[in-house]
N, CA, C and O atoms as a DFTB+ gen file, in Angstrom:
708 C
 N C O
     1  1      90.073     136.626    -181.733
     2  2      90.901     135.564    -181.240
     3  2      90.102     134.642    -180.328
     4  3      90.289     133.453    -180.585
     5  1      89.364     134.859    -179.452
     6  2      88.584     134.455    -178.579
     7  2      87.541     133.724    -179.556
     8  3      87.277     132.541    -179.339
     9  1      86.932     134.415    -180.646
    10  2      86.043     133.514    -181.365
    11  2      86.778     132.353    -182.194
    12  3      86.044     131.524    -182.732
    13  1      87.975     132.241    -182.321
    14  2      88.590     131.137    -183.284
    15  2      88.902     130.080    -182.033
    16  3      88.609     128.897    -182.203
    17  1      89.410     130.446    -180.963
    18  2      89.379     129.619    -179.929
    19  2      88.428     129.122    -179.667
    20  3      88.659     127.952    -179.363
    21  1      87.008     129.457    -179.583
    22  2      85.796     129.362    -179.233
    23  2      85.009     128.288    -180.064
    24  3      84.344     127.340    -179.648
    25  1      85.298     128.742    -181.522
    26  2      84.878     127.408    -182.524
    27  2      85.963     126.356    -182.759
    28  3      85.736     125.392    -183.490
    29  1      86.916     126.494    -182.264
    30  2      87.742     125.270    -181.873
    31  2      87.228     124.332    -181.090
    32  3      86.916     123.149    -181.229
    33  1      87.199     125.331    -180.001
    34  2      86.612     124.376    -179.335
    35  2      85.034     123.163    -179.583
    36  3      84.700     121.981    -179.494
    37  1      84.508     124.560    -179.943
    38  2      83.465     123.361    -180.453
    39  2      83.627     122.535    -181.587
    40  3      82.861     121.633    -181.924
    41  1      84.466     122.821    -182.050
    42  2      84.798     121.541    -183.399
    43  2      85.397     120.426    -182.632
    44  3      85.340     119.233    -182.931
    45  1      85.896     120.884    -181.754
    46  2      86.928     119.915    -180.979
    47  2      85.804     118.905    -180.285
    48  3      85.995     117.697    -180.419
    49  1      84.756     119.315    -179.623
    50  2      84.027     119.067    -178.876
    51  2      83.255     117.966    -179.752
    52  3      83.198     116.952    -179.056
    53  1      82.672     117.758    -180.925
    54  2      82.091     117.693    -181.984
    55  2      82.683     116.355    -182.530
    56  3      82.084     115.320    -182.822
    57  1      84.067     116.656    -182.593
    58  2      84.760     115.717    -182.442
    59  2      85.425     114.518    -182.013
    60  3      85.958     113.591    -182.623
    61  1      85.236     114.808    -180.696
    62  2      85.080     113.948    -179.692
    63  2      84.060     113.198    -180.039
    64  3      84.223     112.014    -180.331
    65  1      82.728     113.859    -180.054
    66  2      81.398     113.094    -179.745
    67  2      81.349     112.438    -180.976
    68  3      80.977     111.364    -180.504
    69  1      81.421     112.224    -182.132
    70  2      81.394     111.473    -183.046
    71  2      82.358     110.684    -183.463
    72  3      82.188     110.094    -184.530
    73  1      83.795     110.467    -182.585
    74  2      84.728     109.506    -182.280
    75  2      83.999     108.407    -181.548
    76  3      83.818     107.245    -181.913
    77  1      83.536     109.140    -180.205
    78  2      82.966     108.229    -179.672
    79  2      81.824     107.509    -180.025
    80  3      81.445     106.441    -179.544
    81  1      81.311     108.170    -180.893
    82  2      79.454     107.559    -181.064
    83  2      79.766     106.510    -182.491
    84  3      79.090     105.664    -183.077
    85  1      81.043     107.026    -182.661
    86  2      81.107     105.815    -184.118
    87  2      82.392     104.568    -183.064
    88  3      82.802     103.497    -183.514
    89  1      82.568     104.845    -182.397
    90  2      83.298     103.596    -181.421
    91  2      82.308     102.923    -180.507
    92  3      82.449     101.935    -179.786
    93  1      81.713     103.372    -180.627
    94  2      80.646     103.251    -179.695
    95  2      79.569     101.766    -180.682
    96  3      79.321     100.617    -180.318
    97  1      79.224     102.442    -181.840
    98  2      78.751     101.639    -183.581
    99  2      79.450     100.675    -183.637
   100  3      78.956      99.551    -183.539
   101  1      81.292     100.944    -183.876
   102  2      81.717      99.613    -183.684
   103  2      81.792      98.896    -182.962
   104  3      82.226      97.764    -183.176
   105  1      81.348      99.370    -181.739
   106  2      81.508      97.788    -180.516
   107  2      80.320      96.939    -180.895
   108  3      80.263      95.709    -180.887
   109  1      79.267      97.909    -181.270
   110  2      77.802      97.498    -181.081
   111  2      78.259      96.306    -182.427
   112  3      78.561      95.134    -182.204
   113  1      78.220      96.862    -183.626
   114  2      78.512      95.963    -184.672
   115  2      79.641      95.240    -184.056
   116  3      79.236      95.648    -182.967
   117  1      80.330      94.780    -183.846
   118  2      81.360      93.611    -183.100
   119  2      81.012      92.806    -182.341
   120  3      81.536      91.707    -182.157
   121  1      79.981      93.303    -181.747
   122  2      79.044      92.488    -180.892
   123  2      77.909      91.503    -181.671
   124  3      77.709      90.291    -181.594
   125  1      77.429      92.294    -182.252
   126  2      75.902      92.009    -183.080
   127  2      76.645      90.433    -184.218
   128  3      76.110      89.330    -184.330
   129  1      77.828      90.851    -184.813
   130  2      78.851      89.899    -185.561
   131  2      79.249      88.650    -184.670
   132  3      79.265      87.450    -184.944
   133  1      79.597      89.403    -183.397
   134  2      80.107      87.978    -182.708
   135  2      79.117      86.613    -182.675
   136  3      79.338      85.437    -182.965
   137  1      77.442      87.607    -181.988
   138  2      76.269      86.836    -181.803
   139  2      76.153      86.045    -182.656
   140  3      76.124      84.837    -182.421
   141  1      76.049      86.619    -183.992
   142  2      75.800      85.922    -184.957
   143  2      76.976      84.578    -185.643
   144  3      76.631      83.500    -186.128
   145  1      78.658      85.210    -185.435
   146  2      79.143      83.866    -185.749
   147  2      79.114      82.613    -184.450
   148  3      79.480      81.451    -184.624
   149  1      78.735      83.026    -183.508
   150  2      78.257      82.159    -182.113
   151  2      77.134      81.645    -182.284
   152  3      77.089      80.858    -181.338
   153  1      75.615      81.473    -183.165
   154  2      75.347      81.017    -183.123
   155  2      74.873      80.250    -184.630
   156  3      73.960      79.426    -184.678
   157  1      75.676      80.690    -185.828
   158  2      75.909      79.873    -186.539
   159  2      77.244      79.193    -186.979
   160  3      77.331      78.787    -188.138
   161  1      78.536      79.012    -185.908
   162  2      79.589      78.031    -185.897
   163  2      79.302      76.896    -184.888
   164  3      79.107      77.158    -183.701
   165  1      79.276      75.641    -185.363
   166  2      78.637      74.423    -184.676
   167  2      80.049      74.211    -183.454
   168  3      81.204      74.096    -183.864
   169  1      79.782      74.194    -182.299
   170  2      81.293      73.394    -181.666
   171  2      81.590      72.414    -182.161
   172  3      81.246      71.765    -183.149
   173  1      82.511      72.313    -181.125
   174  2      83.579      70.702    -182.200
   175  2      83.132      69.634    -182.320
   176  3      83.400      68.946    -183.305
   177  1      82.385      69.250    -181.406
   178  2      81.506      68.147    -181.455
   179  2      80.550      67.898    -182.363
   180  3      80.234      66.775    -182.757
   181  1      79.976      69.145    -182.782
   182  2      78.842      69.070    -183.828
   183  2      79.436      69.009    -184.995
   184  3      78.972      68.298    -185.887
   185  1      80.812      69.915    -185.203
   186  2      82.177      69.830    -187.042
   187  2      82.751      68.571    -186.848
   188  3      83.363      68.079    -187.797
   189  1      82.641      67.777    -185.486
   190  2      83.298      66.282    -185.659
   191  2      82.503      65.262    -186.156
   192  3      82.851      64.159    -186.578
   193  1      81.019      65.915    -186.027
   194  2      79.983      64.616    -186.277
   195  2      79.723      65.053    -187.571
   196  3      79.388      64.180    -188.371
   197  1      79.818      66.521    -188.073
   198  2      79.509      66.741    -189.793
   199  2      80.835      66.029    -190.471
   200  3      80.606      65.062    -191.197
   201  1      82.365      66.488    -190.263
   202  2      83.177      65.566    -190.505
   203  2      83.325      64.344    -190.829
   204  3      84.052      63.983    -191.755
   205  1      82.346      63.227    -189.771
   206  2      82.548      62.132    -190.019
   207  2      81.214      61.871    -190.802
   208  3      81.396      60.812    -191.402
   209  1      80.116      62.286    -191.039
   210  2      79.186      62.087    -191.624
   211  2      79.985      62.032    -193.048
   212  3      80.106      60.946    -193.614
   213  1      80.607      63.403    -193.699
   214  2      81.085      63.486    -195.161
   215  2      81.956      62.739    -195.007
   216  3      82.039      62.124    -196.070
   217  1      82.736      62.362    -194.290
   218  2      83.441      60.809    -194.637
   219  2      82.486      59.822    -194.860
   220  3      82.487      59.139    -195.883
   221  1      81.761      59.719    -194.062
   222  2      81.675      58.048    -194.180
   223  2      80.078      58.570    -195.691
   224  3      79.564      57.570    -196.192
   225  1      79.780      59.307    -195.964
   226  2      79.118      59.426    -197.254
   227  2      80.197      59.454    -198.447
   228  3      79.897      58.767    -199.424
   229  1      81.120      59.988    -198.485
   230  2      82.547      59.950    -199.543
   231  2      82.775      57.970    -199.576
   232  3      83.045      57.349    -200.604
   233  1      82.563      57.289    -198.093
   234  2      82.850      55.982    -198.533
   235  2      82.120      55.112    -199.601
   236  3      82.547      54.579    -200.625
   237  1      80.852      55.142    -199.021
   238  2      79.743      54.914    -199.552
   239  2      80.521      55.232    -201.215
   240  3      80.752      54.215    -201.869
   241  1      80.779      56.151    -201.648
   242  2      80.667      56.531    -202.781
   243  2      82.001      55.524    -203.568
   244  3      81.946      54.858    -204.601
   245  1      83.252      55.763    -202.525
   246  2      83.995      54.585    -202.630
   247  2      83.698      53.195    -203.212
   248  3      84.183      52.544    -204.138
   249  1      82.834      53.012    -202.423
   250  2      81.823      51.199    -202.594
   251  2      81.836      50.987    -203.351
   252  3      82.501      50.122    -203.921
   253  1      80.383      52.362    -204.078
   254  2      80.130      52.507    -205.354
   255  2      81.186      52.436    -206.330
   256  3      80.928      51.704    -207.285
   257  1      82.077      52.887    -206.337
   258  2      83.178      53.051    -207.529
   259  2      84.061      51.759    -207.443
   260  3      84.693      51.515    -208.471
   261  1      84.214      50.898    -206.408
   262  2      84.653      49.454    -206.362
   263  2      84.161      48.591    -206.554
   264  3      84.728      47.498    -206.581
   265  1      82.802      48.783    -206.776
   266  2      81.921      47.888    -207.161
   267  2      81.638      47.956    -208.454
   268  3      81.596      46.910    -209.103
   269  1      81.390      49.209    -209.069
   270  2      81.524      49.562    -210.784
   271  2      82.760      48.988    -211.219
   272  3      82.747      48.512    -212.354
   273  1      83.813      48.928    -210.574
   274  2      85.148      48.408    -211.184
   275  2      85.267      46.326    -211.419
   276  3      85.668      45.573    -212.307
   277  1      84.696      46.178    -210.137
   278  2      84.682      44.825    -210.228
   279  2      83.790      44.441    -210.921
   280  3      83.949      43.301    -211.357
   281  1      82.766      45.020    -211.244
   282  2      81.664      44.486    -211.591
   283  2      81.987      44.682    -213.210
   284  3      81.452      43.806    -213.889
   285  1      82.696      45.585    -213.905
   286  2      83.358      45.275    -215.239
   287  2      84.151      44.758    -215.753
   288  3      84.439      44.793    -216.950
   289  1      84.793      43.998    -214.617
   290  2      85.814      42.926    -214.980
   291  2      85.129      41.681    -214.540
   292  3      84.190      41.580    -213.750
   293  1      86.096      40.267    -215.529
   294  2      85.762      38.871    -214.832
   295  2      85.840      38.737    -213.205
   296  3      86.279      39.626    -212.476
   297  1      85.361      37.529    -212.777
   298  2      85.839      37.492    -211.179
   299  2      87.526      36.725    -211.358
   300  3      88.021      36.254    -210.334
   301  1      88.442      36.634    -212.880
   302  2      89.320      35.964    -212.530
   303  2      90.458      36.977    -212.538
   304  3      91.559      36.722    -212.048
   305  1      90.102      38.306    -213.198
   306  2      90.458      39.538    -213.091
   307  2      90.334      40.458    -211.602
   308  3      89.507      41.364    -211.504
   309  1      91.047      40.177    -210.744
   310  2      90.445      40.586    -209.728
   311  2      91.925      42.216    -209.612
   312  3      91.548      43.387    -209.573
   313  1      93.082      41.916    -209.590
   314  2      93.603      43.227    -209.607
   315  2      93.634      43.678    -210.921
   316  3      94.153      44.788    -211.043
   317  1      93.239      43.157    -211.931
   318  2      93.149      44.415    -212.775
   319  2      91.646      45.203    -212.691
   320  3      91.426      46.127    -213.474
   321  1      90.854      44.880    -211.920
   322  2      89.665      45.564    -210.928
   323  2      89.853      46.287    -210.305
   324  3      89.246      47.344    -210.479
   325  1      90.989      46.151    -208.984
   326  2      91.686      47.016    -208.259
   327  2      92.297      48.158    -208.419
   328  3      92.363      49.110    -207.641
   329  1      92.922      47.969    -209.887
   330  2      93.625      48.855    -210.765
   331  2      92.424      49.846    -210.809
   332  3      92.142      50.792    -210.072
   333  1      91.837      49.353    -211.854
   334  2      90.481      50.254    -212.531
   335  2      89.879      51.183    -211.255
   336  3      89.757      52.408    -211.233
   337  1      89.505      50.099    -210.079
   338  2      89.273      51.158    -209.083
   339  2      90.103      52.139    -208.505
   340  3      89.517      53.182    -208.213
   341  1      91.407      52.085    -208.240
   342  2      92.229      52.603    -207.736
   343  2      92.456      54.335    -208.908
   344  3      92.706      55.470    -208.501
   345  1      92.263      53.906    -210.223
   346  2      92.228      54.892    -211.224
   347  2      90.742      56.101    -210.879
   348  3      90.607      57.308    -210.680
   349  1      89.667      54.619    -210.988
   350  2      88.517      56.146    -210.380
   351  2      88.359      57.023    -209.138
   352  3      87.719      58.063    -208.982
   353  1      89.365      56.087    -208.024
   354  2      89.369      56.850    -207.084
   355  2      90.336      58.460    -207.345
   356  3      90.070      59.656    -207.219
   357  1      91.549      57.654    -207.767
   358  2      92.248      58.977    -208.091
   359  2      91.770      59.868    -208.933
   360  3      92.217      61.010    -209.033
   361  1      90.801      59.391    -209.612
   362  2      90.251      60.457    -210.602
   363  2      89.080      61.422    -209.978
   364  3      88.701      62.456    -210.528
   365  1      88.676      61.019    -208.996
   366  2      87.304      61.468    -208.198
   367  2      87.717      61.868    -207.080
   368  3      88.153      61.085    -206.236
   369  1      87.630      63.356    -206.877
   370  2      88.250      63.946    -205.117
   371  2      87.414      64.052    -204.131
   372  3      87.793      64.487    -203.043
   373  1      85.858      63.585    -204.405
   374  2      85.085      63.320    -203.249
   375  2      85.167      62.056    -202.984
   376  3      84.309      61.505    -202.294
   377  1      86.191      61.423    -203.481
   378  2      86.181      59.606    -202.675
   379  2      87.005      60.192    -201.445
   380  3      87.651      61.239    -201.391
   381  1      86.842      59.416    -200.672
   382  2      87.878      59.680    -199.051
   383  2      88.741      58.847    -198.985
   384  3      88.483      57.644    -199.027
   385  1      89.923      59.321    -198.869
   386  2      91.506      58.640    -198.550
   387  2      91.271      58.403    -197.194
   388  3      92.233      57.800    -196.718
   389  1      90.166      58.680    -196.158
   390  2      90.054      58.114    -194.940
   391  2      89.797      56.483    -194.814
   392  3      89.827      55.800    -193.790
   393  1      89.554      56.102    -196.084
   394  2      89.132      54.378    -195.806
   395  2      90.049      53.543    -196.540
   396  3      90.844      54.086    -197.308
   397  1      90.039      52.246    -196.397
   398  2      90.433      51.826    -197.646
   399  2      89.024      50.358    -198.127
   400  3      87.967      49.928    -197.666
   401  1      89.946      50.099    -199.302
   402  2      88.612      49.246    -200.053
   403  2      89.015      47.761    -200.104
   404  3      90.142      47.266    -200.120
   405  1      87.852      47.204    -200.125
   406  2      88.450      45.790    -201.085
   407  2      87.318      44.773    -200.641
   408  3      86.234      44.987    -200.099
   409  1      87.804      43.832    -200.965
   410  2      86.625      42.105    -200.143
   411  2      88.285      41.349    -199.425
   412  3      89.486      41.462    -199.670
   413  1      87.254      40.438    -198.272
   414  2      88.358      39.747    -197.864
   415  2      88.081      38.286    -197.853
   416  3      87.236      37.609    -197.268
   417  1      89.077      37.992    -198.701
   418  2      89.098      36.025    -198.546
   419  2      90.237      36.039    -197.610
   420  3      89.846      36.364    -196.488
   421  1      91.401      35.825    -197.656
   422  2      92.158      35.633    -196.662
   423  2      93.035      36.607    -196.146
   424  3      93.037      37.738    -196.632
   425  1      93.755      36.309    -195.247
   426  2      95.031      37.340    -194.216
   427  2      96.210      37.329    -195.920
   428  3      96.521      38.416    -196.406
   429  1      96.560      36.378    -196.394
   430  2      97.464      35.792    -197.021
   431  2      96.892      36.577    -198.560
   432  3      97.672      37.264    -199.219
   433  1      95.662      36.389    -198.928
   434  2      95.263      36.937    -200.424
   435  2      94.776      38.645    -200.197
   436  3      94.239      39.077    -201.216
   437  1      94.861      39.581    -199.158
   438  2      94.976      40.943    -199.209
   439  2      95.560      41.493    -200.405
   440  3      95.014      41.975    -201.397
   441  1      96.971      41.300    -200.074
   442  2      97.498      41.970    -201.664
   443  2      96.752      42.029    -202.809
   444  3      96.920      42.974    -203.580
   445  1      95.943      41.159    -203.046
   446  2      95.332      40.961    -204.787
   447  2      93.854      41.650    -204.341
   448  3      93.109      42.108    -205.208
   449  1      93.496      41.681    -202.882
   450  2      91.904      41.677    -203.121
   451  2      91.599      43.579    -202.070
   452  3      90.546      44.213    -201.996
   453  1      93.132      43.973    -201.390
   454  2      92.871      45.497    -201.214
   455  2      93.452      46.310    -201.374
   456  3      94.617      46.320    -201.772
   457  1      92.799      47.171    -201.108
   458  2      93.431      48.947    -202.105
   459  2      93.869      49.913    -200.465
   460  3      93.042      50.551    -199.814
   461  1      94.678      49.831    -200.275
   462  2      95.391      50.525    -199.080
   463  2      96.157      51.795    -199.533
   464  3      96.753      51.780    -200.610
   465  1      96.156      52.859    -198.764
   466  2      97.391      53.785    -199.219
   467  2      98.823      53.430    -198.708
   468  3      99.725      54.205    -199.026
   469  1      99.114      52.378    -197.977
   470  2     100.446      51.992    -197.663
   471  2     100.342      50.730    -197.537
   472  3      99.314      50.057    -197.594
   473  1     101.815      50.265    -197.297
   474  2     102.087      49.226    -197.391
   475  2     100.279      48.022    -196.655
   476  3      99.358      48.434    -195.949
   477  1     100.481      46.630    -197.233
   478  2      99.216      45.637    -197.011
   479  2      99.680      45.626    -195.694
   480  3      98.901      45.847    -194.767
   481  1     101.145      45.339    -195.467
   482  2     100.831      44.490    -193.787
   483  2     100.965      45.748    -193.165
   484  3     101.947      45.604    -192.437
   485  1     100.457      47.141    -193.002
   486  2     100.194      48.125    -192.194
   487  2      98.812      48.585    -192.118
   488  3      98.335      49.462    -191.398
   489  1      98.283      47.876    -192.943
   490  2      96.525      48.394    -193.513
   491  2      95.613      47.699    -192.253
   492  3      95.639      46.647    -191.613
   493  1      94.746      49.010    -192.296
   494  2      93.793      48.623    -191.333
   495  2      93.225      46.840    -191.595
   496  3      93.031      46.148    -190.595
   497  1      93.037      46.340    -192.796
   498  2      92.469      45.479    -192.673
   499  2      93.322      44.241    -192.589
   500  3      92.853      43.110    -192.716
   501  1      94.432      44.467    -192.396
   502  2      95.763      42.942    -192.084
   503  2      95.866      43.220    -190.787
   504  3      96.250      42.244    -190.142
   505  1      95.591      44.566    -189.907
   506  2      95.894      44.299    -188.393
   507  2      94.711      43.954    -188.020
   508  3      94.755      43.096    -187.138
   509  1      93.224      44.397    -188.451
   510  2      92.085      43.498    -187.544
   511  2      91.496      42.530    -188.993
   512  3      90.343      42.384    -189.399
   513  1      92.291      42.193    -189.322
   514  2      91.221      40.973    -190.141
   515  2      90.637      40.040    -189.252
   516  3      89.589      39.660    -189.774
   517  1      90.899      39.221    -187.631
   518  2      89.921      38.532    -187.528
   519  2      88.660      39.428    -187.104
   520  3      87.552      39.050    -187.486
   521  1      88.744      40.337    -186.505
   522  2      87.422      41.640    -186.484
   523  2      86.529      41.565    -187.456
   524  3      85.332      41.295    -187.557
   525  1      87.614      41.943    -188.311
   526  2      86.359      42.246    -190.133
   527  2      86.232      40.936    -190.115
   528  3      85.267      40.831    -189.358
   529  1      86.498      39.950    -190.389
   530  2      86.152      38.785    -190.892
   531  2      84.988      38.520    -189.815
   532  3      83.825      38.455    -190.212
   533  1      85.288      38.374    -188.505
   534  2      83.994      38.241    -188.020
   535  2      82.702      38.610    -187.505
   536  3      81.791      38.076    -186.872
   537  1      83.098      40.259    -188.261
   538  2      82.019      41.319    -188.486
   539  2      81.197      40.485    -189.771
   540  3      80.018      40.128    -189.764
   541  1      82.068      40.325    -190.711
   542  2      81.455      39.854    -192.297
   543  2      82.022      38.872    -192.500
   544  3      83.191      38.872    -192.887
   545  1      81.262      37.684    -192.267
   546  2      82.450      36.272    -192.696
   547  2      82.157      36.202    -194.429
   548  3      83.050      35.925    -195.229
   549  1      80.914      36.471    -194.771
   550  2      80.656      36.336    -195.997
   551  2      81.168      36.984    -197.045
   552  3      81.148      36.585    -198.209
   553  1      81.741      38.226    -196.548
   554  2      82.206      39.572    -197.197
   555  2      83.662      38.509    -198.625
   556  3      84.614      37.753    -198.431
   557  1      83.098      39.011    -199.704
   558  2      84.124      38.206    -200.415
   559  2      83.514      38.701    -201.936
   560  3      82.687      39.603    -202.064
   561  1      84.093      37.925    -203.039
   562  2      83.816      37.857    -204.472
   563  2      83.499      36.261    -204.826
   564  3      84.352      35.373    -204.841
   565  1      82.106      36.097    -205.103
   566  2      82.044      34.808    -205.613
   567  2      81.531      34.946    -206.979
   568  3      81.512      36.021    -207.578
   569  1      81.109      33.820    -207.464
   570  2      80.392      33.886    -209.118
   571  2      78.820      34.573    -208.896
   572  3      78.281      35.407    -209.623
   573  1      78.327      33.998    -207.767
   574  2      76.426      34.664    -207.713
   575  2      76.429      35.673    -207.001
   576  3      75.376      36.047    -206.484
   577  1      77.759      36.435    -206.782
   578  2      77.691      38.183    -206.120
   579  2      79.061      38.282    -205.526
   580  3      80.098      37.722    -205.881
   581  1      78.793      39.286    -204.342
   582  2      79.857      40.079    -203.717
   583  2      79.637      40.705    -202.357
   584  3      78.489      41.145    -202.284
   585  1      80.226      40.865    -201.435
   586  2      79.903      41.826    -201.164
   587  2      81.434      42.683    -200.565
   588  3      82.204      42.036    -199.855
   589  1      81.709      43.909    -200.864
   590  2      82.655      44.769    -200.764
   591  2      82.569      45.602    -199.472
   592  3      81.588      46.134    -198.954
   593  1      84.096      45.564    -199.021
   594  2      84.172      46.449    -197.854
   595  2      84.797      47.833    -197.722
   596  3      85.858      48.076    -198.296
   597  1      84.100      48.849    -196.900
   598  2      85.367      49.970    -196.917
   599  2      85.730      50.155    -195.051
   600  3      84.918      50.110    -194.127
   601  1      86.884      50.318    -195.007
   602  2      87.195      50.195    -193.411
   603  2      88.222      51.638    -193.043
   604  3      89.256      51.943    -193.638
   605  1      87.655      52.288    -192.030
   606  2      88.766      53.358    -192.036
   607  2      88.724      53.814    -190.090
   608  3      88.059      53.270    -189.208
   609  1      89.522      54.764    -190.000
   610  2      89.758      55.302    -188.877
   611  2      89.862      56.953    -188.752
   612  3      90.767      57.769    -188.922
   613  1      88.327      57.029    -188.328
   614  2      88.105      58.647    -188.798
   615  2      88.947      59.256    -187.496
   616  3      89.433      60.332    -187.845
   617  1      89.304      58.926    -186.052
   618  2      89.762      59.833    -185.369
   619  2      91.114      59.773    -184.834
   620  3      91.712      60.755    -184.393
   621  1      91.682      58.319    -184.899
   622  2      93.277      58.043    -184.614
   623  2      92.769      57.380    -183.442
   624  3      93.575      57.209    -182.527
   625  1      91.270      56.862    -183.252
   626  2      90.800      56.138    -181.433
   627  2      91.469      54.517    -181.924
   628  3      92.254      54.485    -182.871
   629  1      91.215      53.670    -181.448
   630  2      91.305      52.112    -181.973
   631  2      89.780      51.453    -182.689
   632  3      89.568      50.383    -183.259
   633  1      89.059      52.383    -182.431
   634  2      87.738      51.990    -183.287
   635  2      87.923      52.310    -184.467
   636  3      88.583      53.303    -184.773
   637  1      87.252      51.350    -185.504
   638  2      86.998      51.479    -186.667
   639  2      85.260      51.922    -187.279
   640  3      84.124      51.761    -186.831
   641  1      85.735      52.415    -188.268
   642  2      84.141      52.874    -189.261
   643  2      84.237      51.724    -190.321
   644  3      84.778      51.815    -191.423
   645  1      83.609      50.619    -189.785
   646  2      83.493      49.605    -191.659
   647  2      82.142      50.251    -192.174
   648  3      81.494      51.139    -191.620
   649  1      81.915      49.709    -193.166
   650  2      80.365      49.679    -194.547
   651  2      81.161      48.090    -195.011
   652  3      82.252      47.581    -194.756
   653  1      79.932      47.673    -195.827
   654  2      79.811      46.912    -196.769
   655  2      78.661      47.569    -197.651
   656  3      77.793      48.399    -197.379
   657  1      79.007      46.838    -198.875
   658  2      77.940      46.519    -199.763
   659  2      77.777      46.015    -200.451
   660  3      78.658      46.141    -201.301
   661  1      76.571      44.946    -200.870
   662  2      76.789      43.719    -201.551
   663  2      76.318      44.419    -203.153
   664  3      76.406      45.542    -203.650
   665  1      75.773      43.047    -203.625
   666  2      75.479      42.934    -205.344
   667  2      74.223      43.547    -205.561
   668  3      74.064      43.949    -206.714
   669  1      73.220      43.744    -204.718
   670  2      72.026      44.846    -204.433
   671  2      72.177      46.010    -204.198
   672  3      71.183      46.706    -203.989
   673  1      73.828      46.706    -204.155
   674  2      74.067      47.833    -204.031
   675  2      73.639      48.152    -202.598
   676  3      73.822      49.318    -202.246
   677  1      73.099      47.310    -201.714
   678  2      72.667      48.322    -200.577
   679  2      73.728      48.177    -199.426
   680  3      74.362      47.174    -199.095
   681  1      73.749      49.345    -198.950
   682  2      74.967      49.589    -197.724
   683  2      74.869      49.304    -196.432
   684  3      73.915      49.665    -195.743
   685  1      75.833      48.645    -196.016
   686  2      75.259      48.160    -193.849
   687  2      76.445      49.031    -193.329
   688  3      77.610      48.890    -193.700
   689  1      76.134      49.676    -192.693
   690  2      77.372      50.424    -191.491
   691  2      77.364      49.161    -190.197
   692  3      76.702      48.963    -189.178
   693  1      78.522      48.466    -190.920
   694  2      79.147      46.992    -189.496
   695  2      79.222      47.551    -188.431
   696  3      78.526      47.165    -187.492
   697  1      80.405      48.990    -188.264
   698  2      81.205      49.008    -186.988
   699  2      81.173      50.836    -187.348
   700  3      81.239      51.433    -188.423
   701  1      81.053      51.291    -186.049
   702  2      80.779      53.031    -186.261
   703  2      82.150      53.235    -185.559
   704  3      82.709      52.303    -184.982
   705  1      82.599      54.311    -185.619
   706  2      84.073      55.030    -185.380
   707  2      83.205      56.011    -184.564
   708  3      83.726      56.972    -183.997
């Protein structure tokens, strides 16, 4: 009786110690895990600046696809351009619904010349058109080129992120967000 008590105990004992030495493993691993997602999760500042980077590269790509659209239609075809673009955007899920597109001739000719997700007179570019316009007075569709805008609001601040890009395809970042 004394010996069954006796190796009880030491099982018991045994027991203990390898509760603890494997709790002991998991802190260590919980730790060793934490280190590691601490120093490969960027703070917010660094996921706000990758954030707005893949936006404003998704615009860019925007451009591109508004500019392929206009550029296959006449210049007297201008929303059935809009159309066409408005189709590749929806067809393409790396374009960004953060911007919207278009060229600007006037406050008054928006409707025909941008691609907004809501209503024209709520669109970023009917509340600061004299801004954009006098960021890009040139920004428009003529017969010897173009040049196309995308304008958005990556954080809900009152700053805007414009691009252009003309008939050389090459891109200017106007105004940074």
């Amino acid at each position: 009786m004394l010996a069954g008590v006796a190796l009880r105990g030491h099982f018991y004992y045994h027991e203990v110690v390898v509760k603890r030495v494997w709790g002991l493993c998991a802190l260590l691993m919980l730790g060793i895990a934490m280190t590691a997602c601490n120093q490969n999760t960027p703070n917010s500042a660094q996921s706000e600046k990758l954030r707005k980077r893949a936006l404003r590269n998704q615009a860019k790509l925007g451009l591109a696809f508004l500019f392929q659209a206009v550029g296959s239609s006449d210049v007297q075809n201008r929303e059935g351009s809009l159309a066409a673009f408005e189709n590749l955007i929806n067809e393409n899920a790396n374009v960004s619904h953060a911007y919207e597109y278009g060229w600007l001739t006037t406050k008054e000719e928006l409707r025909s010349s941008w691609l907004s997700p809501g209503p024209i007179d709520e669109s970023l570019a009917f509340k600061n058109f004299d801004l954009l316009k006098g960021l890009c007075p040139q920004c428009g569709i003529w017969n010897s080129g173009m040049i196309l805008m995308a304008v958005g609001n990556l954080d809900d601040d009152p700053d805007l992120d414009v691009w252009t890009m003309d008939q050389t395809r090459i891109f200017v970042h106007l105004l940074e967000d």
